[in-house]
TORKOLKOL-286510 format. One record per atom (N, C-alpha, C): x, y, z. Coordinates in steps of 0.02 Angstrom, whole numbers, plus 50000, padded with zeros to 5 digits. Layout:
+-------+-------+-------+
:    c1 :    c2 :    c3 :
+-------+-------+-------+
:     X :     Y :     Z :
...
+-------+-------+-------+
***
This chain:
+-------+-------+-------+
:    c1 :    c2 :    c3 :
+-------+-------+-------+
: 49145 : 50175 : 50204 :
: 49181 : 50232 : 50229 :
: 49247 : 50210 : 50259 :
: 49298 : 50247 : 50243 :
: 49378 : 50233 : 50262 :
: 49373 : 50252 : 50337 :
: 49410 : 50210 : 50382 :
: 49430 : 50225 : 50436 :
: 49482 : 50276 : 50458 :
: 49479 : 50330 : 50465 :
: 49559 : 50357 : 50484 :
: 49619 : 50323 : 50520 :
: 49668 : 50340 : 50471 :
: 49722 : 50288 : 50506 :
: 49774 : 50348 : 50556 :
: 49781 : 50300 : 50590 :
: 49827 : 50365 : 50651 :
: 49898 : 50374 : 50638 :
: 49903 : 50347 : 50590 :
: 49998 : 50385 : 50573 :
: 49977 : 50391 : 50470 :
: 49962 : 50470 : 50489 :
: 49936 : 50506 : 50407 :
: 50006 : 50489 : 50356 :
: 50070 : 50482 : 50391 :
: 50120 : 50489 : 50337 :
: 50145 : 50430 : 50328 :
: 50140 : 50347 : 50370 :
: 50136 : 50304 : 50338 :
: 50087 : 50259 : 50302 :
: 50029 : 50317 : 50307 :
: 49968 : 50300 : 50260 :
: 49990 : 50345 : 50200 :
: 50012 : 50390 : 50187 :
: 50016 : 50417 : 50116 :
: 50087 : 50414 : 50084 :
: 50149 : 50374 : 50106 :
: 50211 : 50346 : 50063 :
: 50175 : 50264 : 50063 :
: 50132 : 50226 : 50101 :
: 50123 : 50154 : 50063 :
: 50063 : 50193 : 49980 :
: 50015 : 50217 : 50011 :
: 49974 : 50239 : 49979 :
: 50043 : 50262 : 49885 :
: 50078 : 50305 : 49887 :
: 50118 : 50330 : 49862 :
: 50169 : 50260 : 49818 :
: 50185 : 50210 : 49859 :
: 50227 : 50160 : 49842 :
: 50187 : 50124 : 49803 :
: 50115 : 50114 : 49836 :
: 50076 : 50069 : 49797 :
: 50049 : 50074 : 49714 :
: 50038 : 50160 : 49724 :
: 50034 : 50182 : 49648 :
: 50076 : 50188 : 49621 :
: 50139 : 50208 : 49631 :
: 50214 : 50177 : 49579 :
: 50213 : 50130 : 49579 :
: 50204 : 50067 : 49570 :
: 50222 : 50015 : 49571 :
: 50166 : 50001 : 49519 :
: 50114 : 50035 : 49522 :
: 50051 : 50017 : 49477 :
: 50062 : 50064 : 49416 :
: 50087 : 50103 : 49431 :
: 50100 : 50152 : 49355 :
: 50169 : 50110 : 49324 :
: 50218 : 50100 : 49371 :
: 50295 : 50058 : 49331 :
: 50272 : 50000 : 49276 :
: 50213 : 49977 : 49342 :
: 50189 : 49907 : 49271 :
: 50142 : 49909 : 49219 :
: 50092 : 49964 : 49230 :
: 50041 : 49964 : 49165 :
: 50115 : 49993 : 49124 :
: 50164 : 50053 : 49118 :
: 50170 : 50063 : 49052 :
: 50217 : 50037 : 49064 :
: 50244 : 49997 : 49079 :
: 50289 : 49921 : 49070 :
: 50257 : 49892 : 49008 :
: 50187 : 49870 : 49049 :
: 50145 : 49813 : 49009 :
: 50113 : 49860 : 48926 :
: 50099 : 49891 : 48938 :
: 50089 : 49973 : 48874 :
: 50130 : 49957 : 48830 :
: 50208 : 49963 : 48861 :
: 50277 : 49973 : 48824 :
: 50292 : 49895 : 48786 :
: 50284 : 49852 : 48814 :
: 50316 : 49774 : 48820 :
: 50274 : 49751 : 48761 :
: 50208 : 49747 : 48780 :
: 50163 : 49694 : 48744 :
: 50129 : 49712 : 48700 :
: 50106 : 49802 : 48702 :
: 50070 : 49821 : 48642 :
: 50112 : 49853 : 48598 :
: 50180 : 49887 : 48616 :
: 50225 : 49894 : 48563 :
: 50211 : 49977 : 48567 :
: 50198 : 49987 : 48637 :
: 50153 : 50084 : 48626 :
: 50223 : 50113 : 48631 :
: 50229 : 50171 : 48599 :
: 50307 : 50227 : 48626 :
: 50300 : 50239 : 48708 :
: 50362 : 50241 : 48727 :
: 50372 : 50259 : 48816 :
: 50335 : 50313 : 48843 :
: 50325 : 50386 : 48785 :
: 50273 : 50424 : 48821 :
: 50199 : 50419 : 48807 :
: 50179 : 50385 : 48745 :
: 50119 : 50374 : 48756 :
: 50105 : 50316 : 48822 :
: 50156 : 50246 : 48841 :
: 50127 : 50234 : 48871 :
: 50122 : 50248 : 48963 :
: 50181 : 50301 : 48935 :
: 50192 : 50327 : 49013 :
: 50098 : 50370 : 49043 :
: 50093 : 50398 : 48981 :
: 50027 : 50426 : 48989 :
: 49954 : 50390 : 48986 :
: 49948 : 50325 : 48941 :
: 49908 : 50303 : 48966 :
: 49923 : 50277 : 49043 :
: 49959 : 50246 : 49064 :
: 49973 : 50221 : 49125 :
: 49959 : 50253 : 49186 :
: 49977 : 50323 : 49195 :
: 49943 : 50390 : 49212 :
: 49879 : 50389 : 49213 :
: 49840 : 50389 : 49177 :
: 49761 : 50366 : 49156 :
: 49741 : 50337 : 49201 :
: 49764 : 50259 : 49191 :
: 49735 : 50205 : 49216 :
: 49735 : 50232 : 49301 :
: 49816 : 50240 : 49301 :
: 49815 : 50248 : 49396 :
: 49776 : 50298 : 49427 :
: 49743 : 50324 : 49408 :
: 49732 : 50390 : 49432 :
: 49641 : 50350 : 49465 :
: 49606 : 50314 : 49434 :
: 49533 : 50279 : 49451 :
: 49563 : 50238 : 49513 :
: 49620 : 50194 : 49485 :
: 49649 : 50139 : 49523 :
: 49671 : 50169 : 49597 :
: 49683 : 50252 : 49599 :
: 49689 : 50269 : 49674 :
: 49623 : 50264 : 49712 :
: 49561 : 50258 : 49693 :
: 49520 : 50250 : 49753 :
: 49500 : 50176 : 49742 :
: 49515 : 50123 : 49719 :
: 49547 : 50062 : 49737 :
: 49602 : 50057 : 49787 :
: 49638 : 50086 : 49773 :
: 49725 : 50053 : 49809 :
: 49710 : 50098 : 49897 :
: 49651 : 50158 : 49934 :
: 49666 : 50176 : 49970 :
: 49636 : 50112 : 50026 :
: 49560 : 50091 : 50010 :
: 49542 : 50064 : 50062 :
: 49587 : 49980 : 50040 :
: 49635 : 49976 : 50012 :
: 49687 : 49913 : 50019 :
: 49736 : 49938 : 50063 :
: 49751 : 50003 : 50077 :
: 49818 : 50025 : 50103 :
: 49784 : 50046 : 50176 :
: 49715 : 50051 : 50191 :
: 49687 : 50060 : 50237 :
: 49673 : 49992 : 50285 :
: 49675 : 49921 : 50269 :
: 49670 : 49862 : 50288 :
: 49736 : 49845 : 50305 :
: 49792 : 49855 : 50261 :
: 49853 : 49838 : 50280 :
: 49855 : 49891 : 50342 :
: 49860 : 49932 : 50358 :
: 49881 : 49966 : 50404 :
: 49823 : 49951 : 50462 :
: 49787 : 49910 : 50449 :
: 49737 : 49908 : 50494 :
: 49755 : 49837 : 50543 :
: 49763 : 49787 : 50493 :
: 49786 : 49721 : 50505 :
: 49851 : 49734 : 50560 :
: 49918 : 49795 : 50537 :
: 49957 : 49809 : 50575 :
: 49953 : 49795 : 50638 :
: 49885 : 49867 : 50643 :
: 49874 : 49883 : 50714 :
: 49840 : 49828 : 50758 :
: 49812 : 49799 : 50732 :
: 49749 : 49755 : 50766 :
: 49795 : 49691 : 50814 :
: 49854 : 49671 : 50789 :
: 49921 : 49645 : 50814 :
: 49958 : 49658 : 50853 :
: 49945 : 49730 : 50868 :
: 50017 : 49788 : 50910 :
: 49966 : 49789 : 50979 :
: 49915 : 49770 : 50979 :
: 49866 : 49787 : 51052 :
: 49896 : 49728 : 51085 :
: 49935 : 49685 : 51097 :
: 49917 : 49608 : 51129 :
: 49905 : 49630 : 51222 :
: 49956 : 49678 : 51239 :
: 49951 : 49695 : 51273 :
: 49994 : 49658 : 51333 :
: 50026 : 49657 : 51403 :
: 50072 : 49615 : 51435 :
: 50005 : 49565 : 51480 :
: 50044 : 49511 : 51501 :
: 49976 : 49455 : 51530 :
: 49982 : 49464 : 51603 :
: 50055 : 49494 : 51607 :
: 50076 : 49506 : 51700 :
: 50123 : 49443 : 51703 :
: 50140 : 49366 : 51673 :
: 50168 : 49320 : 51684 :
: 50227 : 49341 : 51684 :
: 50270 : 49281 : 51728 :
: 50332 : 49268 : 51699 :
: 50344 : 49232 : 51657 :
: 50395 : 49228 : 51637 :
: 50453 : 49170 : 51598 :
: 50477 : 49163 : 51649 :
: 50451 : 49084 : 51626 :
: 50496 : 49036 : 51668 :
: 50571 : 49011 : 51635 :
: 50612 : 49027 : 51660 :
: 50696 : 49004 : 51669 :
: 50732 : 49097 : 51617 :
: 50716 : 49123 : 51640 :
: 50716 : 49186 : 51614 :
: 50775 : 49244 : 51663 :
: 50777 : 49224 : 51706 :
: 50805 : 49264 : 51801 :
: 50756 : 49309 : 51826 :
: 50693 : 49315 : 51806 :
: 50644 : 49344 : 51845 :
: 50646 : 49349 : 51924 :
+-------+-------+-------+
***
């Protein structure tokens, strides 16, 4: 089960970036290597991404998770020393 992430709109433009980037290259790879026309392979590529989104959420759900887990450190109360405290 996905965790809710607390900022919905930089969970759904990575979410968003991640699947362009996955549709640019299957019909890249469609177009390049099997020799398919640009709209067939624009459409298989389409295809493919569409399963590959409930792959790519709980990846875009860890990155944003990893984020947060970093942003807690929290202050220790110290100084710096040679700082003008």
């Amino acid at each position: 089960m996905r965790a809710s992430a607390p900022h919905p709109v930089l969970r759904l433009s990575l979410l968003v970036l991640v699947l362009a980037d996955l549709l640019l290259l299957a019909s890249f790879v469609f177009n390049q290597w099997f020799e398919v026309p640009a709209s067939q392979a624009w459409g298989l590529a389409a295809l493919l991404a569409m399963p590959l989104t409930m792959l790519a959420m709980p990846l875009v759900d860890a990155v944003l998770a990893s984020l947060e887990s970093g942003a807690d450190d929290g202050f220790s109360g110290d100084k710096i020393p040679g700082a003008g405290q």
